[in-house]
C-alpha positions, -999 to +999 in steps of 0.1 A: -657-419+412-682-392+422-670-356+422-675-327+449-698-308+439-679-280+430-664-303+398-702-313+394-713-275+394-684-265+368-685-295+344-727-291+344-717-256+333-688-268+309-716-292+293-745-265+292-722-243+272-712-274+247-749-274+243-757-235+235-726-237+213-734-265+192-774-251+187-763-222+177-740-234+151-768-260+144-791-231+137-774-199+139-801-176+127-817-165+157-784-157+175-771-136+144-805-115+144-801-110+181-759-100+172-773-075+147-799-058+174-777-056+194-748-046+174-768-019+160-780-004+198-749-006+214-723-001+184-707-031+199-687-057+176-699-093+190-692-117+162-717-141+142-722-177+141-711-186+101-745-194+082-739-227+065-763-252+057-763-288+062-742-313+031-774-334+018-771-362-007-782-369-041-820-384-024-826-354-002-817-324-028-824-342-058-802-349-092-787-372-111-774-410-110-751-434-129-735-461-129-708-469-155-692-506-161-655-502-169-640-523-194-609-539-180-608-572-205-572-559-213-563-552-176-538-576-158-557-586-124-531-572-105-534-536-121-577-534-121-578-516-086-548-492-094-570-484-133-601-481-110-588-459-083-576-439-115-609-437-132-626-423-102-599-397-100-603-385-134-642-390-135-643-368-100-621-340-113-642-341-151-676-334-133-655-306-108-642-291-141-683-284-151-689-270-114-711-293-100-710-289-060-707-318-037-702-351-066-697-381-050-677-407-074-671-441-059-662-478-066-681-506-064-675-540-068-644-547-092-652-527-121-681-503-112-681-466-109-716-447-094-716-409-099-742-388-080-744-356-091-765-336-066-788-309-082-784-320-119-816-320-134-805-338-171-791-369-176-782-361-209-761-334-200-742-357-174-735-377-194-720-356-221-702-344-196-686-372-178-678-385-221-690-421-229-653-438-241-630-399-236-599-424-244-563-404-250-539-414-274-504-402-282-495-416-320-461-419-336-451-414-370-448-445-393-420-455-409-409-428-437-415-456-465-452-460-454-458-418-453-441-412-482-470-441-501-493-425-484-486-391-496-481-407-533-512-419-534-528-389-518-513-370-546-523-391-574-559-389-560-556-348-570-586-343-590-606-370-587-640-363-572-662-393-582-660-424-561-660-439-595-627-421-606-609-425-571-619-462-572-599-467-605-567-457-591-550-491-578-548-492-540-571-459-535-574-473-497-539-465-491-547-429-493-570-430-463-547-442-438-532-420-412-495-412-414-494-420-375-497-450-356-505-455-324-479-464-291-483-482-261-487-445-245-524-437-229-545-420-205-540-444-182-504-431-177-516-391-175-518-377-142-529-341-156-520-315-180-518-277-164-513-243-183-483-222-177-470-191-197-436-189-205-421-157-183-401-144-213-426-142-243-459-147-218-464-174-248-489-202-231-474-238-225-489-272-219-470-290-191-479-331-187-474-347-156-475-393-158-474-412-133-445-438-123-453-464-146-460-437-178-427-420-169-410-451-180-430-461-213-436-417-223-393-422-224-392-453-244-417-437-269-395-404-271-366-425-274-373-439-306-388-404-317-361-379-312-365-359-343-399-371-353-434-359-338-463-373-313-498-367-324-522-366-294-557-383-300-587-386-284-610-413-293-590-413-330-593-375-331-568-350-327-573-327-299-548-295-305-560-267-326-535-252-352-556-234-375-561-206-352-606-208-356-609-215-320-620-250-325-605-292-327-615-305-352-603-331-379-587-303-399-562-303-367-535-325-373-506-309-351-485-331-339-455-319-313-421-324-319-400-345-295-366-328-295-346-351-268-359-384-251-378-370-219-372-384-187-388-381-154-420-380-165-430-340-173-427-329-203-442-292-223-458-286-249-453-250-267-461-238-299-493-222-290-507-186-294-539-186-286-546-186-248-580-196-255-570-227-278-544-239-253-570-237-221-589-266-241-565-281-252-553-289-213-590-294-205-595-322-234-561-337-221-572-340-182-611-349-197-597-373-219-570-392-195-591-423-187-566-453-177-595-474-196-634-469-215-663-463-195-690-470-220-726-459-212-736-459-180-754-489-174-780-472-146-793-443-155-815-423-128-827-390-118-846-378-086-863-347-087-857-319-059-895-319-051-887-358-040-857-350-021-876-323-002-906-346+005-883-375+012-861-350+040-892-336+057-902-371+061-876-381+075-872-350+099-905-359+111-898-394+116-870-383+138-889-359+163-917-384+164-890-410+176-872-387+196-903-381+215-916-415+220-882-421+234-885-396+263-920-401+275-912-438+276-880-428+296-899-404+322-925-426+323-904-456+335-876-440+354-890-407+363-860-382+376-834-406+357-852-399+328-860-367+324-822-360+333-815-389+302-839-374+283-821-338+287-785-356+277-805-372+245-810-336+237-775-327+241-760-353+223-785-348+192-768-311+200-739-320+198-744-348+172-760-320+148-729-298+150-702-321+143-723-335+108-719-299+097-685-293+108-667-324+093-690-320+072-706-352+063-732-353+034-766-364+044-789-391+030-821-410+038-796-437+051-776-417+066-803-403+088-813-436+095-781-443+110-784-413+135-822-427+144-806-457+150-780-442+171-803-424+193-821-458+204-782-466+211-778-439+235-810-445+252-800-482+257-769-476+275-790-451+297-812-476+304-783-503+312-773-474+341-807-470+358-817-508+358-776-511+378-791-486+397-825-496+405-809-531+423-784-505+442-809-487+457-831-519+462-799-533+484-805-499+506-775-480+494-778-439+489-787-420+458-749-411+450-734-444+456-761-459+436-755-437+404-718-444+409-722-480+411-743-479+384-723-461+360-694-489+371-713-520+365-732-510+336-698-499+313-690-537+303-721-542+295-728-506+270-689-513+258-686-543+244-724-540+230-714-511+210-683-520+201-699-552+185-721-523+166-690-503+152-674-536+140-702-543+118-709-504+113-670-502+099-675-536+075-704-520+059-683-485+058-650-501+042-672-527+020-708-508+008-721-486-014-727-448-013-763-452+009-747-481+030-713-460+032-734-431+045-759-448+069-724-467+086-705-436+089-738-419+106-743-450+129-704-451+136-704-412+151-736-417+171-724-445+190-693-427+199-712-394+212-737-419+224-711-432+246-701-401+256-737-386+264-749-419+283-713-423+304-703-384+308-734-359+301-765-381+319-742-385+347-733-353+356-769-348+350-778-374+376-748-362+401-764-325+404-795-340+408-786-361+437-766-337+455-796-318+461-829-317+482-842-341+450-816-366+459-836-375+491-867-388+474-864-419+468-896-426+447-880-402+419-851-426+417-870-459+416 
């Protein structure tokens, strides 16, 4: 239905506002210079755009990425997707705890994990950080006729400090064996450790949170341990210092005491005085609580910033270049039509601009490509309009009725082709990779503004246009 051209007049405004809005907070830097002038002149207090720059990905910005293979041979087929969504959890929140901004950790496939690490320059030290096999343990004491041999034996090995003389002494291997054993209690069943202080003595305490499942078996292994102790291990070492030096090492054997069979799945651990010692103690505990081994990552690869920069200018390029192309072709072949299209196209990249920083969404190469290929989208339903209204004016009806019958009989057409589009666009979202994840999710929010733009903004546009003394000339329409 066309408006009166009041409406027109007042949503061309509304629109021309969306527009100045969203390029400043696109690019705010020239309106905050002009804020401080004139700030500083008038002692006025006009407010600034916030400065924040644009999310880019691992290809534009440059770092690290890897690709592990998770070992899930002892996994139930039922349980893999619960162990992998629990991986990523715990690899996402290892990298956070080293401060690298904007990881992206996702699953692939049925036993992959990809890490991109954006502005990492060593692989070496990402993957030191992420831990090849971090696998946590809690160990129970043996039987008190198996400690008490091993502590026999370890005491009739006093003195001996020759492999010849240990090796004389009958059963010397019983000596070596540790007086724990380990339960059916892993990582897998951690949620996260956290440091509290006791509000009495100020004395630091570990708190452990498991999930559902671990709730059950951490109260079957307390159960059978009331009285006894639980060693915690991570990949066969313990991970609590006692000795007070500051460090975990082998010479820390603490094991803490079960007192009651724990229920609910919390449980504390206290005994520690050293703030210091008890800080990584809960970091080794949320490092080390992978549901199952990651291995070595089995792709290993790094892309330098000076790449990233070369491969975003590029790409920039390639956008204005296209963008360009688009609007000569579209003034050339439907003069006022398209220069009006051509100002919506600028809008809705506008507008487009502005919501990818606001959500925000992380940029790629892909991703970028998506938005290209949203663009040509936009222009296609514009085109739909002007071809429904080229026959309108052909059967001798006015400017306004044309662009009204237009916009009417060229919806089916741009709706159901772009909702074939997000179909696909959403498949490749819920089922692809990082780069295919990103270039769907860009493709996916530039046809819905490029519904908007073609259907609302060129519209108005063309409305205004008509109402006026252009209106009358018919050669600008056709």
């Amino acid at each position: 239905m066309i408006m009166n051209n009041k409406n027109t007049v007042f949503s061309l405004v509304l629109i021309l506002v969306l527009a100045v809005i969203a390029g400043i907070f696109c690019y705010p830097a020239p309106y905050n210079q002009l804020v401080d002038n004139i700030n500083s002149k008038y002692n006025w207090k006009i407010w600034h755009f916030p400065e924040t720059n644009f999310k880019l990905g691992l290809d534009l910005k440059g770092g690290v990425h890897l690709e592990y293979q998770a070992d899930l041979s002892n996994i139930a087929d039922q349980d893999k997707s619960e162990m992998m969504e629990g991986l990523r959890d715990i690899v996402e929140r290892k990298v956070n705890i080293f401060g690298v901004t904007e990881p992206i950790v996702q699953i692939y496939g049925s036993n992959r994990i990809a890490v991109e690490l954006p502005g990492v320059e060593s692989i070496d030290a990402a993957i030191s950080w992420i831990g090849e096999t971090p696998l946590l343990e809690f160990w129970e004491q043996r039987p008190q006729e198996e400690i008490d041999k091993i502590n026999a034996k370890r005491a009739e090995l006093q003195g001996k400090t020759t492999l010849e003389e240990i090796q004389k002494i009958a059963d010397w291997q019983v000596a070596l064996e540790n007086p724990y054993q380990r339960t059916e209690l892993t990582g897998r069943y951690l949620k996260k450790a956290t440091l509290n202080f006791d509000q009495t003595t100020s004395a630091p305490i570990i708190e452990l949170q498991f999930n559902d499942e671990g709730a059950k078996v951490f109260e079957i292994v307390t159960e059978r341990n009331v009285g006894k102790t639980l060693a915690i291990y991570i990949d066969g070492k313990s991970i609590v210092d006692t000795n007070g030096d500051g460090n975990i090492d082998d010479s820390d054997l603490y094991a803490p005491r079960v007192d009651q069979k724990i229920s609910g799945g919390k449980a504390v651990i206290t005994g520690q005085t050293d703030i210091k010692a008890a800080k990584t103690l809960v970091q080794r505990l949320n490092q080390g609580a992978l549901p199952v081994p990651l291995g070595q990552p089995i792709v290993q690869k790094k892309i330098g910033p000076t790449l990233g920069a070369v491969s975003l200018n590029n790409a920039i390029w390639a956008g204005i270049y296209g963008l360009l192309g688009i609007i000569i072709f579209l003034i050339i072949f439907y003069r006022l039509p398209g220069i009006m299209a051509s100002l919506a196209l600028l809008v809705y990249c506008l507008i487009l601009l502005s919501l990818i920083k606001l959500i925000p969404i992380t940029m790629t190469l892909a991703g970028i490509g998506g938005l290209i290929l949203s663009i040509s989208m936009a222009v296609d339903a514009n085109i739909l309009i002007f071809s429904r209204m080229k026959e309108e004016l052909k059967g001798g009806k006015d400017t306004i009725t044309s662009i009204e019958e237009g916009c009417n009989r060229a919806w089916p057409s741009i709706r159901d082709g772009n909702f074939t589009t997000l179909i696909v666009a959403f498949v490749l979202y819920f089922l692809g990779t990082s780069f295919i994840k990103a270039f769907a999710f860009a493709l996916i929010l530039g046809i819905l503004i490029s519904m908007f733009s073609a259907m609302v903004i060129s519209r108005i546009f063309l409305e205004f246009m008509a109402k006026g003394r252009l209106g009358k000339i018919k050669w600008l329409w056709s």
